[in-house]
C-alpha positions as CSV (number, residue, x, y, z in Angstrom):
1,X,-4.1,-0.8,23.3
2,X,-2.5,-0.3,20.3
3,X,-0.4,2.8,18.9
4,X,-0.7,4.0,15.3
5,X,1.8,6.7,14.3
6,X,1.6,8.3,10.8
7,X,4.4,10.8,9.9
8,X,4.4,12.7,6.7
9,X,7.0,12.9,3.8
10,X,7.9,14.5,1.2
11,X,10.1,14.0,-1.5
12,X,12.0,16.4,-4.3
13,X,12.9,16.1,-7.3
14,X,14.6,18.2,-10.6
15,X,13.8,18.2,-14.1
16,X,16.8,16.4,-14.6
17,X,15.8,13.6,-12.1
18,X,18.0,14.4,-9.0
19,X,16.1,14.0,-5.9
20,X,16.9,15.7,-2.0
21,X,19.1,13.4,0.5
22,X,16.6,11.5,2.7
23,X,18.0,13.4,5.9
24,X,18.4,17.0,4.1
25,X,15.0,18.3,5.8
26,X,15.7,17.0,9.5
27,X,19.5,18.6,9.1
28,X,18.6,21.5,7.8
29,X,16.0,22.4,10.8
30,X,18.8,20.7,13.4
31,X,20.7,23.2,11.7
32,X,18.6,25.9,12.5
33,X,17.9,25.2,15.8
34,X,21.9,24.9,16.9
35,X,23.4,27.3,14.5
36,X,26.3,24.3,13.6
37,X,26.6,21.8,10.8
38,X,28.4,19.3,14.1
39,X,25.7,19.8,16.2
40,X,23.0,19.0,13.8
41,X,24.5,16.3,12.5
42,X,25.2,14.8,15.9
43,X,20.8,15.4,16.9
44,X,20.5,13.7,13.8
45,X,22.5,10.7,14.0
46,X,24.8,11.3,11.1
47,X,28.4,11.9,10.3
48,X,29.6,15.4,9.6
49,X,31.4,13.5,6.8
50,X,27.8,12.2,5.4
51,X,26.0,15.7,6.6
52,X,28.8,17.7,4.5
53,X,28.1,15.0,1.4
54,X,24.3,15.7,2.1
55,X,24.7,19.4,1.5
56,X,27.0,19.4,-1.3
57,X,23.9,16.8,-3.0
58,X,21.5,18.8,-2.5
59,X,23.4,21.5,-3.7
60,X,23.5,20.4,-7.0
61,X,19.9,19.9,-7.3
62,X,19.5,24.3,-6.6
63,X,22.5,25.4,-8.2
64,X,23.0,27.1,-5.2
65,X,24.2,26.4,-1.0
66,X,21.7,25.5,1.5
67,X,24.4,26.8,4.3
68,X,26.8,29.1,4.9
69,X,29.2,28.3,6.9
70,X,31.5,31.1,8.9
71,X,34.6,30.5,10.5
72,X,33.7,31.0,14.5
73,X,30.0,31.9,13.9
74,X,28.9,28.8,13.0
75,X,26.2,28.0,10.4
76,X,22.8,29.5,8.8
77,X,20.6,28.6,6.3
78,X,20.8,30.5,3.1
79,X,17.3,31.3,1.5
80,X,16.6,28.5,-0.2
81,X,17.4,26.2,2.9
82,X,15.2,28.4,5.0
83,X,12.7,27.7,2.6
84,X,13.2,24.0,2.2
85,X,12.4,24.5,6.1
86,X,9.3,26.2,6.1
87,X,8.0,23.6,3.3
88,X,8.3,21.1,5.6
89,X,6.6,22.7,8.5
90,X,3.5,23.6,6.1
91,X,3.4,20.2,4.9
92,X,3.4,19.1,8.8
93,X,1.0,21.5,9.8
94,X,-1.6,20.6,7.0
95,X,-1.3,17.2,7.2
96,X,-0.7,15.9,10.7
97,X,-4.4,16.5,12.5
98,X,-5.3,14.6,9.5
99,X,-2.7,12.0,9.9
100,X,-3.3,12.0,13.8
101,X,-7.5,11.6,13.4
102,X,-6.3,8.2,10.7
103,X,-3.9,7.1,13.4
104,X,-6.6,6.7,16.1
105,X,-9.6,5.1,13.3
106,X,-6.8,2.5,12.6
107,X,-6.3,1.8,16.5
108,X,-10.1,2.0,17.1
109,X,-10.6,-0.5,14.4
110,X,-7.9,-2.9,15.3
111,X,-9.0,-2.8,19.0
112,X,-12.4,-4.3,17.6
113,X,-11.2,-6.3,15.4
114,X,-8.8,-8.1,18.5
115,X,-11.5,-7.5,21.6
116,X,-15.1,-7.8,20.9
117,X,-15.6,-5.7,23.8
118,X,-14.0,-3.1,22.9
119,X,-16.1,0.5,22.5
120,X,-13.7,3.3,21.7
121,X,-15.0,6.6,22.7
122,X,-16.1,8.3,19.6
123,X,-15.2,11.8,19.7
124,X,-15.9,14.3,16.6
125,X,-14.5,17.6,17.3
126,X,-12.7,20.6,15.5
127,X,-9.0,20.4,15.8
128,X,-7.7,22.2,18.4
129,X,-4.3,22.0,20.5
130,X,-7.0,21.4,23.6
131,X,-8.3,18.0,21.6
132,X,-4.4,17.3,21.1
133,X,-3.6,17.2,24.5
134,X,-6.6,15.3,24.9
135,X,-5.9,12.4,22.7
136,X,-2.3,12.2,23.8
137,X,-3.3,12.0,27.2
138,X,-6.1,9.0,26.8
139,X,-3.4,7.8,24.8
140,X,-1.0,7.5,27.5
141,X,-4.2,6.3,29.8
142,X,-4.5,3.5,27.8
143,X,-8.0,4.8,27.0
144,X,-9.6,3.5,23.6
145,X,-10.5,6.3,21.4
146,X,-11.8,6.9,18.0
147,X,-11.2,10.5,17.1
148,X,-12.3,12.2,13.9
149,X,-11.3,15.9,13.1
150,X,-14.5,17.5,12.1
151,X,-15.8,20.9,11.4
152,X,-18.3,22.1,14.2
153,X,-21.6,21.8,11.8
154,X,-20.0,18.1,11.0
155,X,-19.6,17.3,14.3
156,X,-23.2,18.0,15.2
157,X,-24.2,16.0,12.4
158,X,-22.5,12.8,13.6
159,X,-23.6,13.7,17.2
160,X,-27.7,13.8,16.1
161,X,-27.5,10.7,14.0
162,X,-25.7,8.8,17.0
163,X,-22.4,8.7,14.4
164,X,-20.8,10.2,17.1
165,X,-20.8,10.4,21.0
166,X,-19.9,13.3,21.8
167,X,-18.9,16.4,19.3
168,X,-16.0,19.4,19.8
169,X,-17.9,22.7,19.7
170,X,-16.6,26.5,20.6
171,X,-18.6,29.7,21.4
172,X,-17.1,33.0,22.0
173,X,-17.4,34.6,25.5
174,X,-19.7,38.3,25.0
175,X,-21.2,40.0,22.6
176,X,-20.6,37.4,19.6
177,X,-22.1,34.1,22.0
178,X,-25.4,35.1,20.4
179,X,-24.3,35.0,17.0
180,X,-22.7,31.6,16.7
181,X,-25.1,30.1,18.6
182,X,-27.6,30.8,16.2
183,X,-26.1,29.3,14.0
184,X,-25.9,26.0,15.8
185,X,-29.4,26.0,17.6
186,X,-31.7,23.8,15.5
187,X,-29.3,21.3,15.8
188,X,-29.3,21.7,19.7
189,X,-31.6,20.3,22.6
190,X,-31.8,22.5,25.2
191,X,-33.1,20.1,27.7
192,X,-31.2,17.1,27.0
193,X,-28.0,17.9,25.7
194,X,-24.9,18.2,28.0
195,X,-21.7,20.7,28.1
196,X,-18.5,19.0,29.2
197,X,-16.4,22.0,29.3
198,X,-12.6,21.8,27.7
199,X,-11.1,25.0,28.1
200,X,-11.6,28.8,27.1
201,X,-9.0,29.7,24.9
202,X,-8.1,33.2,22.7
203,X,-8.2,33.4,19.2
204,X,-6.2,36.4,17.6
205,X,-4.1,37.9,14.7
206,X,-1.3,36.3,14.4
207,X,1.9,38.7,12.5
208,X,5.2,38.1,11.9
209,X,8.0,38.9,14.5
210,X,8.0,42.7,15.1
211,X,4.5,42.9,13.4
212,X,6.4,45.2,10.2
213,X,2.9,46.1,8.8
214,X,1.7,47.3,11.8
215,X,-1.2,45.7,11.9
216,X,-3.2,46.3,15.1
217,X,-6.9,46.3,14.8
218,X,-9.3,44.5,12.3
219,X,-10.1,47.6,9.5
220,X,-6.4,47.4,9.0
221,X,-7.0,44.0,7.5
222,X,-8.5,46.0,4.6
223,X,-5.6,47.5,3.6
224,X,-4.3,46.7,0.4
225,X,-1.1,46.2,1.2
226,X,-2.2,43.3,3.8
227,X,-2.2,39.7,2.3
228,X,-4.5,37.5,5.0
229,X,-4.7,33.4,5.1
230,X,-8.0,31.9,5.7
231,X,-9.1,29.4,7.8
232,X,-11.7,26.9,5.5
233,X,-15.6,27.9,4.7
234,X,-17.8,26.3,7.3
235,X,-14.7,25.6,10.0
236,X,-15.2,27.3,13.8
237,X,-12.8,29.6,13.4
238,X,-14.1,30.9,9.8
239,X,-17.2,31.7,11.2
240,X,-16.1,33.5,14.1
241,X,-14.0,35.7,12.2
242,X,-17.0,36.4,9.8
243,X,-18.7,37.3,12.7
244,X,-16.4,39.5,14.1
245,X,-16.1,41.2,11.2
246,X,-19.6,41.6,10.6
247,X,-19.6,43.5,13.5
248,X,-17.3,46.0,12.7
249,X,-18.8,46.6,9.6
250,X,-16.3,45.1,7.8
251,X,-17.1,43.1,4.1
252,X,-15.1,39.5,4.1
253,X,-14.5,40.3,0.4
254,X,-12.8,43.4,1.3
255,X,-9.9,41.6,2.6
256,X,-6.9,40.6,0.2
257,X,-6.7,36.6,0.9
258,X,-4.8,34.3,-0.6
259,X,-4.7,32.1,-3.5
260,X,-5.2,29.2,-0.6
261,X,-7.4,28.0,2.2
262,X,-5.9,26.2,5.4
263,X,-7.5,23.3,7.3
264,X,-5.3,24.4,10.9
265,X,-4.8,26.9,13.1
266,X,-1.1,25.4,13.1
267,X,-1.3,26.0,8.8
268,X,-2.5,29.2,9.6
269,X,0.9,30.2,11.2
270,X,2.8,28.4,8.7
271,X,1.9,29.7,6.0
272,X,2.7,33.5,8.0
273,X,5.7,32.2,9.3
274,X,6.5,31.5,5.5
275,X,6.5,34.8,4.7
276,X,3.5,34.1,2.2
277,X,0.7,36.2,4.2
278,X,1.2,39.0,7.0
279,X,-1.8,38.1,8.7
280,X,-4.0,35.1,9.7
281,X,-6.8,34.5,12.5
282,X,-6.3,31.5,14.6
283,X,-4.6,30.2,17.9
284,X,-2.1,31.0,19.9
285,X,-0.1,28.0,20.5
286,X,1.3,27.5,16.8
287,X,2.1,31.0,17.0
288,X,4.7,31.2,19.9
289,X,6.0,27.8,18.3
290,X,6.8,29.2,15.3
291,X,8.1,32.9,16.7
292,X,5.2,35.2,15.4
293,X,3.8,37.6,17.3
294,X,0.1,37.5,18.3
295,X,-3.1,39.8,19.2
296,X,-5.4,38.7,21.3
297,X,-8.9,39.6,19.8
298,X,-11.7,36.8,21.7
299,X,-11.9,34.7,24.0
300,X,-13.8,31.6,24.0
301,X,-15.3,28.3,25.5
302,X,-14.3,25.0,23.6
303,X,-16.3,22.5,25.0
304,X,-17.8,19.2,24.1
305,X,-21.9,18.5,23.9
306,X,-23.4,15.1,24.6
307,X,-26.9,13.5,25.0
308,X,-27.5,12.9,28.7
309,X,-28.5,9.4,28.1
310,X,-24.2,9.2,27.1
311,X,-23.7,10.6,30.3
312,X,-25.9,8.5,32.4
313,X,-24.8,5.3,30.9
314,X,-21.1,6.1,32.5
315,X,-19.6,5.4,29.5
316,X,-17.7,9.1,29.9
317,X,-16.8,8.2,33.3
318,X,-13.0,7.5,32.5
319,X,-12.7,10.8,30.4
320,X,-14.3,13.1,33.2
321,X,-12.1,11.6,35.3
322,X,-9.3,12.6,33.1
323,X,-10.5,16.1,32.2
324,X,-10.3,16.9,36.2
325,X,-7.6,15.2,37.2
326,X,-4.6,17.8,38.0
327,X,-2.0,16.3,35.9
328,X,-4.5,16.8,32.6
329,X,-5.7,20.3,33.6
330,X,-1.6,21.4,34.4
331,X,-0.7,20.3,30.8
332,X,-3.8,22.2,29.4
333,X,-2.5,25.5,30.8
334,X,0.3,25.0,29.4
335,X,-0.8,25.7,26.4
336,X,-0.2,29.5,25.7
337,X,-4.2,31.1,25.6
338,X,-5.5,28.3,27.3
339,X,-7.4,28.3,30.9
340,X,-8.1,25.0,32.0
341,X,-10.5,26.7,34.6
342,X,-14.1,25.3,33.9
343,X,-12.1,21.7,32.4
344,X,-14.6,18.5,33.0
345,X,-17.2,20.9,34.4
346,X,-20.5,19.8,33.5
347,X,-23.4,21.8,32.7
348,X,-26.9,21.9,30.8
349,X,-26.8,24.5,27.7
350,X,-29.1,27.2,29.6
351,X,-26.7,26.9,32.7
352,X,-23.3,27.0,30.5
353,X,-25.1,29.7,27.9
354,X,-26.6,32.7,28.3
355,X,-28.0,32.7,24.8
356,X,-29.6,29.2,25.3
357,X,-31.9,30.9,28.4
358,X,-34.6,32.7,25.9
C-alpha cells in the first residue's frame, strides 16, 4: 500500500511585493489555541526569537499587529490575525475532500501500476465525515481504495455504467424519504440493488456561538437581516434543504444567500465561523469543531447502494467486515450526529425503504 498526502497552501503577497512568513499561518492558530506567543512557538518548532521576527514581518506587510501581547494575560490575535486564521480554515475546508479523493486516485493508480493484481475498491460517494472515517480506516487496514467525492446524482451515474462499484447515497428518515427518493428512482433497481448501510446522521442550522440573530426555525431564514451559505446545486444536502423548505412553503429565492456556493459541509461552517454568513445547513461535526452552535432539523440514513452481483462476487467482503467490526462502528459514533446503529447492515431497497415498497 502506498500513502498519498496532499496538504494545501497558500501564499500572500502586497502590492509592494512583500509576502507572509512561511510559518505565520501555523503560529498564528498555535497562538490561538494556547493563548501564548512561547507556547505556540514551541507546538510549532520555532524559536520565540524567529516567532517574534515572524510577527514583526508580517507586520509590515498589514501596517498593523497580528498579536497583542499583555503582560500576565498572555496573547490574542488582533482582527486581522483572526482573519488570516479563518482564511486558512476556508481554504482547508474547500479544498481538502478534494485533495483527499486525488490522494487515494494517485494510490489506486500506483497500486496498479506496481501489482497487476491489484483492484482497489471504487467507491463514489458524497463527502461526508462518515466516508472520512471510512477511508482513514481502510487506510490504516491496508485496504486498497479508490475514492472519488461525487455528488449523489454523480455517483449513481458511475454506479449504472459500472464506473463505479458502489455509490454514497443519503435519504432522510419521515416525511421527506418520499421526496428524495423520487428523485433518485429511475436510476434505481428495486430488485437487484443492495443497501450497505453507513450511518444515520442529523443535518441542521448551523449559527454562530450564542446564535445573536436568533435564528430558530426555517421562516426565520427569510428574514432580511439573515445572510445564509449554500451548499452547491445538485449536492445531497442542496436538495434536502430544497425539500424541506418546500415543505414549509418557503421560496429558495426568498432567502438572502451569498455571493458564494460551498462544495462541504466543513466550508459550510467556515465560511459562518468567518463571520461572512449567520446561517448555513449542513453537519454537525464541522460545527462543534469550529465552536458554532447547531439545530438539529433531520435526521437521515447515509448509506451506500451496490449491484448484488458486487456483493456476491465477495469482493466487499473486507469492507463489511470493517463496517461491523467494533473498533470502526466506536469511531463512527464519535462523530457528533452520527449513530453507527444499522453500520454494515445489509438490505434490499424495499426492506431498507419504505418509499421503495409501492
Amino acid at each position: 500500500m502506498y500513502k498519498v498526502r496532499i496538504q494545501p497552501r497558500w501564499e500572500l503577497e502586497s502590492a509592494a511585493g512583500h509576502r507572509l512568513p512561511s510559518h505565520l499561518v501555523d503560529l498564528l492558530i498555535a497562538v490561538r489555541g494556547t493563548g501564548s506567543l512561547a507556547a505556540a512557538a514551541r507546538k510549532v518548532g520555532l524559536s520565540y526569537r524567529y516567532a517574534w521576527g515572524q510577527l514583526q514581518d508580517a507586520r509590515e506587510v498589514f501596517g498593523q499587529p497580528l498579536l497583542r501581547m499583555t503582560r500576565g494575560r498572555g496573547a490574542r490575535l488582533t482582527p486581522i490575525g483572526e482573519r488570516l486564521v479563518w482564511a486558512d480554515n476556508r481554504i482547508a475546508a474547500r479544498l481538502s475532500p478534494m485533495l483527499d479523493s486525488l490522494a487515494t486516485e494517485l494510490e489506486a493508480e500506483l497500486e496498479r501500476t506496481v501489482s497487476a493484481h491489484a483492484t482497489p475498491l471504487r467507491i463514489h460517494a458524497s463527502h461526508g465525515f462518515g466516508v472520512e472515517t471510512l477511508r482513514r480506516c481502510m487506510a490504516e487496514a491496508e485496504l486498497p481504495l479508490d475514492l472519488k467525492y461525487r455528488s449523489p446524482d454523480d455517483a449513481l451515474l458511475a454506479l449504472r455504467s459500472n464506473a463505479a462499484d458502489i455509490a454514497g447515497l443519503h435519504l432522510p428518515i419521515g416525511e421527506l424519504e418520499g421526496t428524495l427518493f423520487a428523485h433518485y428512482r429511475d436510476r434505481l433497481d428495486l430488485d437487484a440493488d443492495r443497501v450497505i448501510h453507513l450511518a444515520m446522521r442529523r443535518q441542521g442550522l448551523v449559527l454562530a456561538p450564542g446564535n445573536p440573530r436568533g435564528i430558530e426555525t426555517l421562516q426565520d431564514l427569510e428574514r432580511p437581516d439573515i445572510r445564509m451559505i449554500h451548499r452547491q446545486p445538485g449536492s445531497g444536502t442542496r436538495l434536502l434543504l430544497e425539500a424541506m423548505l418546500q415543505r414549509h412553503g418557503i421560496a429558495f429565492d426568498r432567502i438572502r444567500a451569498c455571493d458564494v456556493e460551498e462544495l462541504t459541509h466543513a466550508a459550510v461552517s467556515a465560511y459562518v465561523a468567518s463571520g461572512l454568513a449567520d446561517v448555513g445547513f449542513a453537519l454537525e461535526p464541522p460545527a462543534r469543531k469550529y465552536g458554532l452552535d447547531f439545530f438539529p432539523l433531520i435526521t437521515e440514513h447515509y448509506f451506500f447502494l451496490c449491484h448484488n452481483d458486487v456483493l456476491e462476487s465477495g469482493r466487499l467482503a473486507d469492507l463489511l467486515a470493517l463496517l461491523r467490526s467494533d473498533g470502526f462502528r466506536r469511531d463512527l459514533g464519535l462523530l457528533p450526529g452520527y449513530d453507527p446503529s444499522y453500520c454494515g447492515k445489509v438490505q434490499t431497497l424495499p426492506e431498507a425503504f419504505e418509499s421503495a415498497r409501492g
